[in-house]
C-alpha positions as a LaTeX table, in Angstrom:
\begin{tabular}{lrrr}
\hline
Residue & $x$ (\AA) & $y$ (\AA) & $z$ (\AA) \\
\hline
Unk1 & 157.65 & 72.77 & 114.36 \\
Unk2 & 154.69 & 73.81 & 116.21 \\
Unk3 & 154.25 & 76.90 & 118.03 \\
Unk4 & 154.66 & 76.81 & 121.84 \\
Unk5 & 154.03 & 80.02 & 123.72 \\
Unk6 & 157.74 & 79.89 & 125.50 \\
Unk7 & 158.44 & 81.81 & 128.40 \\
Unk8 & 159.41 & 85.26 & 128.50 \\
Unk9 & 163.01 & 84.90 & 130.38 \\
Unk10 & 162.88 & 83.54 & 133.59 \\
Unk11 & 159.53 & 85.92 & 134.79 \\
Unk12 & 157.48 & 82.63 & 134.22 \\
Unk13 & 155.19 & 84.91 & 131.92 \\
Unk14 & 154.02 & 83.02 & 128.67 \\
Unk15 & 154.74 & 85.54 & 125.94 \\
Unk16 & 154.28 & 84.79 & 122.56 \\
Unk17 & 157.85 & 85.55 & 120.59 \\
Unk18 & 157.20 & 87.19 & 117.20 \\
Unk19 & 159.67 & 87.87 & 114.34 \\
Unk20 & 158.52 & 91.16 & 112.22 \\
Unk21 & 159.93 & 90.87 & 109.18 \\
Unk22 & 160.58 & 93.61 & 106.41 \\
Unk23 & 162.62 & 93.40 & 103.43 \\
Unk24 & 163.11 & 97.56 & 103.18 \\
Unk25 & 164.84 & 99.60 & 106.06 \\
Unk26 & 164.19 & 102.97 & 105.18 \\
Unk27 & 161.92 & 104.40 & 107.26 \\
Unk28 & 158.51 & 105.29 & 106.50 \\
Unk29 & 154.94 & 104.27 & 107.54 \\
Unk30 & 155.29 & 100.50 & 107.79 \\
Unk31 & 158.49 & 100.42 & 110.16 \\
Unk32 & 157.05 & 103.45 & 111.68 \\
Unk33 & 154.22 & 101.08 & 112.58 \\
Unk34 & 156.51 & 98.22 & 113.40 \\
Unk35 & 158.12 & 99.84 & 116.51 \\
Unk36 & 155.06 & 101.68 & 117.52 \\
Unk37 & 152.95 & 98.23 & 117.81 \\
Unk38 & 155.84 & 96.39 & 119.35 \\
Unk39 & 156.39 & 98.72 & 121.98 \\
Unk40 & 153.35 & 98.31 & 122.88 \\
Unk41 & 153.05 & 94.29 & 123.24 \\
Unk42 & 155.60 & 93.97 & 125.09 \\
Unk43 & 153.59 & 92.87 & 128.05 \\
Unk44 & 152.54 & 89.74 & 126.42 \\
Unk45 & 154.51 & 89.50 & 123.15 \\
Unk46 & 157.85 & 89.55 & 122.46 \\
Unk47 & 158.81 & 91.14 & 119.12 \\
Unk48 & 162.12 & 90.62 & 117.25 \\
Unk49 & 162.87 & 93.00 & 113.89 \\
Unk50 & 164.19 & 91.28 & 111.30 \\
Unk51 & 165.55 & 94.52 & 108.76 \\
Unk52 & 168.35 & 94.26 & 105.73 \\
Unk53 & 171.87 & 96.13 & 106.73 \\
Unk54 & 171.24 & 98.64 & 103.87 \\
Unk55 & 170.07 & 101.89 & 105.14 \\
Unk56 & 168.75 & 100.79 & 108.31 \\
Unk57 & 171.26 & 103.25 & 110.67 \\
Unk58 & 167.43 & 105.11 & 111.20 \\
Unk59 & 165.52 & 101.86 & 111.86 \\
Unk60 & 167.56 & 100.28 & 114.16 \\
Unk61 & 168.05 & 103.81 & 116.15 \\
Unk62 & 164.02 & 103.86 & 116.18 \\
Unk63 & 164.65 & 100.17 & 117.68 \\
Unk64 & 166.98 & 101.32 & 119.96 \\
Unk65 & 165.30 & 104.40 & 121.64 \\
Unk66 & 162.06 & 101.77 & 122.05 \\
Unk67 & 163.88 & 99.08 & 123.90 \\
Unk68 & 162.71 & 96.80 & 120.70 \\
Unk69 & 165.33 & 93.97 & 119.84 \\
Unk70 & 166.43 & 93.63 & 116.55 \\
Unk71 & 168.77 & 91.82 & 114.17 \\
Unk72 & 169.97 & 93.25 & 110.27 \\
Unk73 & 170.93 & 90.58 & 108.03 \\
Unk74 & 172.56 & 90.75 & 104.55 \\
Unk75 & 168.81 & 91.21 & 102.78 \\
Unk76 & 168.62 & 91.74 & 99.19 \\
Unk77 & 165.95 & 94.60 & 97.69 \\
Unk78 & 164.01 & 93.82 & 94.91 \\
Unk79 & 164.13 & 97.29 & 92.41 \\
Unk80 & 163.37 & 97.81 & 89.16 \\
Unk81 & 167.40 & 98.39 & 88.08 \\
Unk82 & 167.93 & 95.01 & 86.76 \\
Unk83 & 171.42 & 94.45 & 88.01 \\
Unk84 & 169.85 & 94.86 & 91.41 \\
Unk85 & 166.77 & 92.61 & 90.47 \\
Unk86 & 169.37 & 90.08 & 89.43 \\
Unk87 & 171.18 & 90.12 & 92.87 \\
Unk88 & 167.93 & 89.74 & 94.64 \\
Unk89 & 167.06 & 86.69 & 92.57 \\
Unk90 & 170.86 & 85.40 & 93.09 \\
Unk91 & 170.86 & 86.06 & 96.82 \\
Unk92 & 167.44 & 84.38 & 97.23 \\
Unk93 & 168.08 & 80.84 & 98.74 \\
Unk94 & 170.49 & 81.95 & 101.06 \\
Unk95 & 169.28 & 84.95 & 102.53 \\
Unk96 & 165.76 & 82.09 & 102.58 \\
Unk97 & 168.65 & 80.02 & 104.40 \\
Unk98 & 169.65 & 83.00 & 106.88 \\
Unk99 & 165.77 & 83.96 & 107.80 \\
Unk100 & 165.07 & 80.24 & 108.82 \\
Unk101 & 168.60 & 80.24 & 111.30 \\
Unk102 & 167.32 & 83.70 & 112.99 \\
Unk103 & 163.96 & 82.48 & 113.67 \\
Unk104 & 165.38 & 78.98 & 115.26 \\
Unk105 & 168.12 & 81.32 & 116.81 \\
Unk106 & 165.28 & 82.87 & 118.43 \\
Unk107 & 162.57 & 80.31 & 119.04 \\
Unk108 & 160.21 & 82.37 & 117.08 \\
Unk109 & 156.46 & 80.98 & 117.49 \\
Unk110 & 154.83 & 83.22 & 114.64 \\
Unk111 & 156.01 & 85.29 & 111.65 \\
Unk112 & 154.39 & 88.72 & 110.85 \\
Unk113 & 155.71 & 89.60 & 107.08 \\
Unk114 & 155.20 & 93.64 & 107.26 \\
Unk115 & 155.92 & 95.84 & 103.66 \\
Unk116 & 153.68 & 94.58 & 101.49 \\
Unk117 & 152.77 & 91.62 & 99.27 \\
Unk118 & 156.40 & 91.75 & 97.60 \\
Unk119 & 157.73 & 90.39 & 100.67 \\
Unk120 & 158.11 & 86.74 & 99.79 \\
Unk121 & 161.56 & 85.20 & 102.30 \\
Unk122 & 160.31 & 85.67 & 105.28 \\
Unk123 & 157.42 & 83.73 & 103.71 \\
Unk124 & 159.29 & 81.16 & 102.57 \\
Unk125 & 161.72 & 80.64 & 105.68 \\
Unk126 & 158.58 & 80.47 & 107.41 \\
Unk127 & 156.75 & 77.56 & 105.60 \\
Unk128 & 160.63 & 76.18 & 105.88 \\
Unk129 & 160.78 & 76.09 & 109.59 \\
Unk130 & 156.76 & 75.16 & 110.01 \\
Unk131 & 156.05 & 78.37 & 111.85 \\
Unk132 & 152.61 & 79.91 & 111.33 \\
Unk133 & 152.77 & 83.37 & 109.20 \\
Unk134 & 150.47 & 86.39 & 108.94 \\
Unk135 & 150.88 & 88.52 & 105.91 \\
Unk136 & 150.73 & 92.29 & 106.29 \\
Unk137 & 149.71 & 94.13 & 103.21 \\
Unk138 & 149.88 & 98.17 & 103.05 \\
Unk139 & 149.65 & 99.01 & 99.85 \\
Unk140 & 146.49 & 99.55 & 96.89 \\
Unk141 & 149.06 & 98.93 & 93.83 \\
Unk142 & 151.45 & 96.28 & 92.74 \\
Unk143 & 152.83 & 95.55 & 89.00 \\
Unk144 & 151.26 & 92.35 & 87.96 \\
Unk145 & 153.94 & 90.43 & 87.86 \\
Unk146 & 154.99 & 90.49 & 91.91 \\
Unk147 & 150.83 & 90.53 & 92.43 \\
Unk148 & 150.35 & 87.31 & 90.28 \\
Unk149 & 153.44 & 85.75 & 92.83 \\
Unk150 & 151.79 & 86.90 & 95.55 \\
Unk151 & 148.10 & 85.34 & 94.57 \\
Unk152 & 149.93 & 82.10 & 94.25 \\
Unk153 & 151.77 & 82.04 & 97.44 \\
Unk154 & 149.12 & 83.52 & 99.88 \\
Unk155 & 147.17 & 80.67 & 99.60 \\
Unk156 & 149.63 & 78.89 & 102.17 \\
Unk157 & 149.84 & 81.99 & 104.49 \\
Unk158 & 147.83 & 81.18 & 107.60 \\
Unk159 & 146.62 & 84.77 & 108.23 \\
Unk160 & 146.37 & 88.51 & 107.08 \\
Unk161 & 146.45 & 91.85 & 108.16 \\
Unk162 & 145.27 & 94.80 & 105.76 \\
Unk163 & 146.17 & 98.31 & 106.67 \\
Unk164 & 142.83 & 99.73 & 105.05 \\
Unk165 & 139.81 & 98.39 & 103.72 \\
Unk166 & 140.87 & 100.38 & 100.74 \\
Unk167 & 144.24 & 97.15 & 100.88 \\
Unk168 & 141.29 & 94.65 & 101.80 \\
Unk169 & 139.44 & 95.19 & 98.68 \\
Unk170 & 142.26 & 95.34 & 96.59 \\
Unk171 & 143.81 & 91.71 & 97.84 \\
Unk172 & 140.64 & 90.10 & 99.37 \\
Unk173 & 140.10 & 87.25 & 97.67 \\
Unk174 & 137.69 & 84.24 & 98.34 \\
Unk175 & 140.51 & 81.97 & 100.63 \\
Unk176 & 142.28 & 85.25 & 101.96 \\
Unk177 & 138.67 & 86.35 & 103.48 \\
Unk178 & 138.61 & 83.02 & 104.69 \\
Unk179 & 141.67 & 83.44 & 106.57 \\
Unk180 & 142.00 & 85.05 & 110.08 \\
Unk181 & 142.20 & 88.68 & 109.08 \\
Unk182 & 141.53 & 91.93 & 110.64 \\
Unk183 & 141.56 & 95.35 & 109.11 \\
Unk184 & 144.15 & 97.21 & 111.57 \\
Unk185 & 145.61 & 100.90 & 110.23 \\
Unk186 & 148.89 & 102.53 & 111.44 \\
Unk187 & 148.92 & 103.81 & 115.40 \\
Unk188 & 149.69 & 106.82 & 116.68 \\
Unk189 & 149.92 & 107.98 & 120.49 \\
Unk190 & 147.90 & 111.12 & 120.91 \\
Unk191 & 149.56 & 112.21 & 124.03 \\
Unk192 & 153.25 & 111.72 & 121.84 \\
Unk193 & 151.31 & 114.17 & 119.15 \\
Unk194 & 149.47 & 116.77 & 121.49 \\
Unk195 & 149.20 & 120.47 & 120.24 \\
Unk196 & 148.92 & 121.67 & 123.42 \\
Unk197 & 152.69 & 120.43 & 124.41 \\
Unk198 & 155.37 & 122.27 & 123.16 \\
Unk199 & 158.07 & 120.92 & 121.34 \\
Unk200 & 161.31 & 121.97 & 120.91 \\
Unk201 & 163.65 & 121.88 & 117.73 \\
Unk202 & 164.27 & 123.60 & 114.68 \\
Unk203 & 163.43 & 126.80 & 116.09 \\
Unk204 & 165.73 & 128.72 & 113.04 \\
Unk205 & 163.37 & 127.02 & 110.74 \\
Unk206 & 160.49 & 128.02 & 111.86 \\
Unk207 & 161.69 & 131.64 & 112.81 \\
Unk208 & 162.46 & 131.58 & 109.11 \\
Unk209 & 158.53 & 131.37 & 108.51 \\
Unk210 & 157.40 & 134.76 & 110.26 \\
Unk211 & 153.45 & 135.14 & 110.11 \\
Unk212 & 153.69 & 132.80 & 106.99 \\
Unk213 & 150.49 & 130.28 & 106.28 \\
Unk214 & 152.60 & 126.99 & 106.52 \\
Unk215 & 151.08 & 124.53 & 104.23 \\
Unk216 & 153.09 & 121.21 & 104.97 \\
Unk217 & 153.78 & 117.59 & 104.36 \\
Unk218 & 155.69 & 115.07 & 105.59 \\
Unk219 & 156.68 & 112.16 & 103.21 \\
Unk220 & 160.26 & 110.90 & 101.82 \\
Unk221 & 160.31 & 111.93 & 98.49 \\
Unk222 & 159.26 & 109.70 & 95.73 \\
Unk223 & 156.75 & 109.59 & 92.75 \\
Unk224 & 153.85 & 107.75 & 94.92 \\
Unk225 & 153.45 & 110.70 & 96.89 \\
Unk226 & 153.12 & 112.95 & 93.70 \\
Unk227 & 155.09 & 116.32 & 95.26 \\
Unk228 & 154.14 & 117.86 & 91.70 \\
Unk229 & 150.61 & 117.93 & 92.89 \\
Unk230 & 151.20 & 120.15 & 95.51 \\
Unk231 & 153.68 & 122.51 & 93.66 \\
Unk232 & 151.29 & 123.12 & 91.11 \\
Unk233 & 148.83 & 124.10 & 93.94 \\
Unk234 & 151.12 & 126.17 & 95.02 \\
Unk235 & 151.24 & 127.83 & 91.73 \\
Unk236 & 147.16 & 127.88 & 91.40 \\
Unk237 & 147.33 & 130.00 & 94.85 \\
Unk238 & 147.64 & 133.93 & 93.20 \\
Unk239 & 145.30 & 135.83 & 95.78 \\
Unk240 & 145.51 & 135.94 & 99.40 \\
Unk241 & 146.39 & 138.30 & 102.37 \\
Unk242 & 148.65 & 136.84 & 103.64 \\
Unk243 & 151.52 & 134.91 & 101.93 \\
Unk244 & 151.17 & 131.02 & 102.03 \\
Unk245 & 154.32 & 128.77 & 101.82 \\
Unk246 & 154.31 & 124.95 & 101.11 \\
Unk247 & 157.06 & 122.68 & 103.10 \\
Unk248 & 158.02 & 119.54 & 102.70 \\
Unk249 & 159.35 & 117.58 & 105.52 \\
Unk250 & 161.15 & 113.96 & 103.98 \\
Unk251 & 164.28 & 112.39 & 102.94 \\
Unk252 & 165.63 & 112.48 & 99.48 \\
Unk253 & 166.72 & 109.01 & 99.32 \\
Unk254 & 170.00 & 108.09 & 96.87 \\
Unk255 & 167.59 & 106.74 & 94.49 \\
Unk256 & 165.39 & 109.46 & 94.11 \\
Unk257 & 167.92 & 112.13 & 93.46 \\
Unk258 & 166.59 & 112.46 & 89.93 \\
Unk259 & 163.36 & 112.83 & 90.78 \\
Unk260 & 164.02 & 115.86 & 93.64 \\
Unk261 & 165.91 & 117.22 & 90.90 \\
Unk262 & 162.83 & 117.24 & 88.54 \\
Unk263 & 160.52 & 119.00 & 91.44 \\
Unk264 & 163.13 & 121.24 & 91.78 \\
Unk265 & 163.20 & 122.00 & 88.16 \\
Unk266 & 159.59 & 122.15 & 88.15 \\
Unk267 & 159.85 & 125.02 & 90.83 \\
Unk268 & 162.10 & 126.73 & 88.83 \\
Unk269 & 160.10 & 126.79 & 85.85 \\
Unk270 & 156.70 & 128.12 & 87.36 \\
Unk271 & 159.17 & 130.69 & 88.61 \\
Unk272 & 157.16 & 130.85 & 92.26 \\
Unk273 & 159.18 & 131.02 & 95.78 \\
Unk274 & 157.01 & 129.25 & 97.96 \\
Unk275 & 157.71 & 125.53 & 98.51 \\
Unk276 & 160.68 & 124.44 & 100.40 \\
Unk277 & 162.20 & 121.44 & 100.80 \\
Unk278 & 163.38 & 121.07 & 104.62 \\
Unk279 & 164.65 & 117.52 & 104.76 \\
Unk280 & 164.34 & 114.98 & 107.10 \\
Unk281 & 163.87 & 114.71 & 111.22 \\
Unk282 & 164.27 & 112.14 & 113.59 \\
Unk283 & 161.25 & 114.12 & 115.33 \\
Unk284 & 158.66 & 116.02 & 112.80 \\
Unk285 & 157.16 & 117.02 & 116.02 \\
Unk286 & 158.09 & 120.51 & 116.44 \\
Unk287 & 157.83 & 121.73 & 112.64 \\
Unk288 & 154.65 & 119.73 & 112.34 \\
Unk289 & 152.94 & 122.18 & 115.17 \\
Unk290 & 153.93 & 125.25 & 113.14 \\
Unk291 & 151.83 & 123.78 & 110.49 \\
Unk292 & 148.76 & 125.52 & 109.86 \\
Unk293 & 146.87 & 122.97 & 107.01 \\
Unk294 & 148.32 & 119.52 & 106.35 \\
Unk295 & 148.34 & 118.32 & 102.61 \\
Unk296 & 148.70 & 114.40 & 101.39 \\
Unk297 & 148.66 & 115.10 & 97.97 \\
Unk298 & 149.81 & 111.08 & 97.29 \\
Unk299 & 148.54 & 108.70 & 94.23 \\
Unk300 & 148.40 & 105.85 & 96.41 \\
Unk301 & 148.68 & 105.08 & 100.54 \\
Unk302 & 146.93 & 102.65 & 102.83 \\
Unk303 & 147.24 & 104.22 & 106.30 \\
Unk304 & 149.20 & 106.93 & 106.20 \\
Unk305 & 151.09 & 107.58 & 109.28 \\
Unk306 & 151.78 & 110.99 & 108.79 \\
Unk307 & 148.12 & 111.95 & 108.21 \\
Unk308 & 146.82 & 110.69 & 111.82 \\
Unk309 & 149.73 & 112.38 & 113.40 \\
Unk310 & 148.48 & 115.58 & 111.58 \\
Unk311 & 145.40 & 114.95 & 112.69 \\
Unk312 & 146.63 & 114.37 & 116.54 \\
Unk313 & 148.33 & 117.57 & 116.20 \\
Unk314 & 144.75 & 119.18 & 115.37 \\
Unk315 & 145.88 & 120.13 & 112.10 \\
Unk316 & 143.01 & 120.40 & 109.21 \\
Unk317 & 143.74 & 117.93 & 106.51 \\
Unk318 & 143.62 & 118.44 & 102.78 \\
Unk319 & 144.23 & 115.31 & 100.71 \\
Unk320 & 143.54 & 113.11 & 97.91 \\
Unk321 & 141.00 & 110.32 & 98.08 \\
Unk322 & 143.89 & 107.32 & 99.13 \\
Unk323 & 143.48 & 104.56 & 101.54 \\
Unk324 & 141.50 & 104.68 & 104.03 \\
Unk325 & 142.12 & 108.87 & 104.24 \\
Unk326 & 138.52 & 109.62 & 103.73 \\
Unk327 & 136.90 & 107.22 & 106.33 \\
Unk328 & 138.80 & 109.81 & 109.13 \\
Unk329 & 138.59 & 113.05 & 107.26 \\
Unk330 & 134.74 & 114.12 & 106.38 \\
Unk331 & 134.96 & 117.08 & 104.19 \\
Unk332 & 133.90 & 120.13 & 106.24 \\
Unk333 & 134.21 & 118.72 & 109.52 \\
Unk334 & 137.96 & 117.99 & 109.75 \\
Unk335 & 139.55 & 118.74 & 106.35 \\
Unk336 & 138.85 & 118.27 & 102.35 \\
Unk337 & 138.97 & 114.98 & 100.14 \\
Unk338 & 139.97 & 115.63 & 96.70 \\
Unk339 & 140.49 & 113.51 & 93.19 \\
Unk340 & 144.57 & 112.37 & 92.91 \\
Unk341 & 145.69 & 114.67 & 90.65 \\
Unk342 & 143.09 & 117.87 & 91.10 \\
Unk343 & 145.20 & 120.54 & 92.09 \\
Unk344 & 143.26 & 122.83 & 91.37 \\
Unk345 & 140.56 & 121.37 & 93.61 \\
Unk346 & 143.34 & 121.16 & 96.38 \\
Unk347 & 144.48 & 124.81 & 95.83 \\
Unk348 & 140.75 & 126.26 & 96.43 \\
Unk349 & 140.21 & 124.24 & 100.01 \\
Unk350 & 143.97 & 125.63 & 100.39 \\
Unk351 & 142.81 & 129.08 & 100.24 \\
Unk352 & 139.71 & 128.41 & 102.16 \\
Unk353 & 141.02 & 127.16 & 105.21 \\
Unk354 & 144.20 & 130.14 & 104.98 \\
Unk355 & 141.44 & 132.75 & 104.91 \\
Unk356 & 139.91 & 131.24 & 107.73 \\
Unk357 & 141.54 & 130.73 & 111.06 \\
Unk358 & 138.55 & 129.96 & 112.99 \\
Unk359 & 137.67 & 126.95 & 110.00 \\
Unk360 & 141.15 & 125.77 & 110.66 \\
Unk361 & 140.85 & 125.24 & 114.22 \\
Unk362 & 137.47 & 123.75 & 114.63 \\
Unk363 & 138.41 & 121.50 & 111.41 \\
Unk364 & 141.32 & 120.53 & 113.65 \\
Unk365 & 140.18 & 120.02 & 116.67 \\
Unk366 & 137.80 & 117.47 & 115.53 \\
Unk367 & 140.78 & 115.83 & 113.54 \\
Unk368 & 142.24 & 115.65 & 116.78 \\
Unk369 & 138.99 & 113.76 & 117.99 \\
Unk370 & 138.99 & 111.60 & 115.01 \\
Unk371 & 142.87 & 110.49 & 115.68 \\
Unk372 & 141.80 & 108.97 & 119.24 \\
Unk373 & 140.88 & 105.77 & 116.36 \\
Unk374 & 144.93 & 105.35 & 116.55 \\
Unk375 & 145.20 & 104.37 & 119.97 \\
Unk376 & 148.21 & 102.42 & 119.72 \\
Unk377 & 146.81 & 100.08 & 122.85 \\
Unk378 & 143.45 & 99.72 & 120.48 \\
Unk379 & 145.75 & 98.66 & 117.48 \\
Unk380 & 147.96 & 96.48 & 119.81 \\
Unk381 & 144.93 & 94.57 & 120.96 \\
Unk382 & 143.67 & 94.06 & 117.62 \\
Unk383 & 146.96 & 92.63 & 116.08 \\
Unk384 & 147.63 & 90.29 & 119.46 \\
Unk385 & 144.09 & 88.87 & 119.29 \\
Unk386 & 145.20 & 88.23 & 115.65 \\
Unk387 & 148.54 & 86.38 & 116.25 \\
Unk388 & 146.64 & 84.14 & 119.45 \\
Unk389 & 143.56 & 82.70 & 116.74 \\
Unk390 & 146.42 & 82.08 & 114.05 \\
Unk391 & 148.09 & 80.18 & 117.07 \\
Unk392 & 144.85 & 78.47 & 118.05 \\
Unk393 & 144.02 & 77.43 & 114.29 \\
Unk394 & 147.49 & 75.64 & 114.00 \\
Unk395 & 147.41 & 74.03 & 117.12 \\
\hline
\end{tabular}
């Protein structure tokens, strides 16, 4: 079935109807991205979300507040528990099977596979319906196994989108070079992320804080982002005038319970006081202006959301050399790159930028300059000109 460019309703406006596909609903960058990009296409494309049922009460609210249509269909998670691997592998064909009927339901012209390179149904239902497919890949690490699959398979995708050139380099291959791709990171709206606006929430919280230095993050919590990084900065920090505390703004997820335990334990064993675990928000906003520095203290990330909304916010960035981090963030001029890992390196620029109010807010306000790069309507254009020559080369 070739694509056909329907019409949008009865407005007589040809819009191009996309299904964005993920196999995870928990939300983080990539769905982040999702709504963000399909709010703002709705002029010319229509978007559908295809997410799984499982944890997607956050999603589809995300969906809902946008005006972005959705569906959530029984979709199996791949995980390294094995009785859950075997269910995905068992589940396979039909939830294949249930893809394909939403995209006919649907008259879906193009399929955009967001989440990674592990994503392989919406692939598959694709190729099974004969509608073109763009692959988006976000991520700088994959076991072998699901990397090997994915070599194999993208030689039948018709085009790709890398969230960094940091992803490009790690998947670009000969044929998926030759491909329609474009390089196109996460968007953010600098007038939704303004430090001059104030927001309101949360106000205990940040009462709580006093004349505190908040040092702060914003990431669910998992071993990629490497939390133990930034406690044991924390700990490195003995000297300053004024006391510095370390936040953490993010979900514990059911299946990282053991690992918030073992931060937590971690805390408790270097016997220090000063990183808090706040939990998660529907809107960071207002806790993310009482930052002072922003850390990203991660082992691996692509475009990292919460980074150019730091950066919108005019907040100086301190982070680890990951994605595409240190083509926005020139040490010195609006924040500090570091090794993954060096905490000790990440404690010192810590300290420097604490002593140093007048370094934090000329180190932000050029962040804030940087983050105009975001511009959802610039990302938007970049991804539609990308679905129309996929469209064009399978004509």
């Amino acid at each position: 079935m070739k694509p056909t460019c329907r019409k949008y309703f009865d407005e007589g406006v040809d819009v191009l109807r996309v299904a964005n596909i993920i196999e995870e609903a928990k939300v983080g960058g990539p769905q982040i991205r999702m709504v963000r990009v399909a709010k703002q296409l709705t002029a010319n494309v229509y978007t559908h979300i295809i997410m799984p049922r499982e944890n997607s009460e956050m999603f589809r609210k995300m969906c809902e507040e946008e005006g972005i249509r959705y569906s959530t269909l029984a979709l199996s998670r791949i995980t390294k528990r094995l009785t859950v691997a075997l269910r995905y592998v068992f589940n396979f064909p039909a939830e294949v099977v249930r893809l394909r009927r939403e995209f006919l339901r649907f008259r879906i012209d193009l399929v955009h596979i967001s989440g990674g390179s592990w994503q392989y149904k919406g692939f598959f239902a694709a190729k099974l319906t004969g509608i073109p497919v763009i692959w988006h890949l976000n991520d700088t690490f994959m076991p072998a196994i699901l990397r090997t699959i994915f070599r194999f398979l993208s030689r039948f995708a018709d085009g790709f989108i890398f969230s960094s050139y940091r992803t490009r380099k790690y998947y670009g291959s000969k044929h998926i070079l030759s491909s329609p791709n474009r390089v196109i990171p996460a968007p953010v709206d600098a007038s939704h992320f303004d430090p001059n606006t104030r927001y309101e929430g949360d106000e205990d919280l940040i009462e709580s804080w006093d004349d505190d230095i908040i040092v702060g993050t914003v990431a669910n919590i998992n071993p990629i982002k490497d939390l133990e990084t930034l406690i044991h900065a924390a700990t490195s920090i003995v000297s300053s005038d004024t006391r510095i505390r370390f936040v953490v703004l993010g979900r514990v997820f059911e299946n990282q319970q053991s690992y918030h335990r073992q931060l937590l334990s971690i805390i408790q064993d270097m016997n220090i006081d000063n990183v808090e675990f706040v939990g998660a928000r529907s809107d960071v906003r207002p806790v993310l202006a009482r930052f002072d520095i922003y850390v990203c203290c991660s082992r691996a990330e692509s475009s990292p959301v919460s980074v150019w909304e730091a950066m919108s916010m005019g907040k100086p960035v301190v982070s680890t050399d990951v994605g595409d981090v240190a083509r926005h963030i020139q040490c010195g001029e609006s924040g500090y790159i570091g090794a993954v890992g060096d905490y000790s390196n990440m404690a010192v620029q810590i300290e420097k930028l604490a002593a140093d109010e007048g370094l934090r807010l000329r180190l932000g306000k050029t962040a804030r300059l940087k983050s105009h790069s975001f511009a959802p309507e610039k990302i938007s254009s970049l991804t539609s000109d990308l679905y129309r020559e996929v469209l064009r080369v399978n004509k």
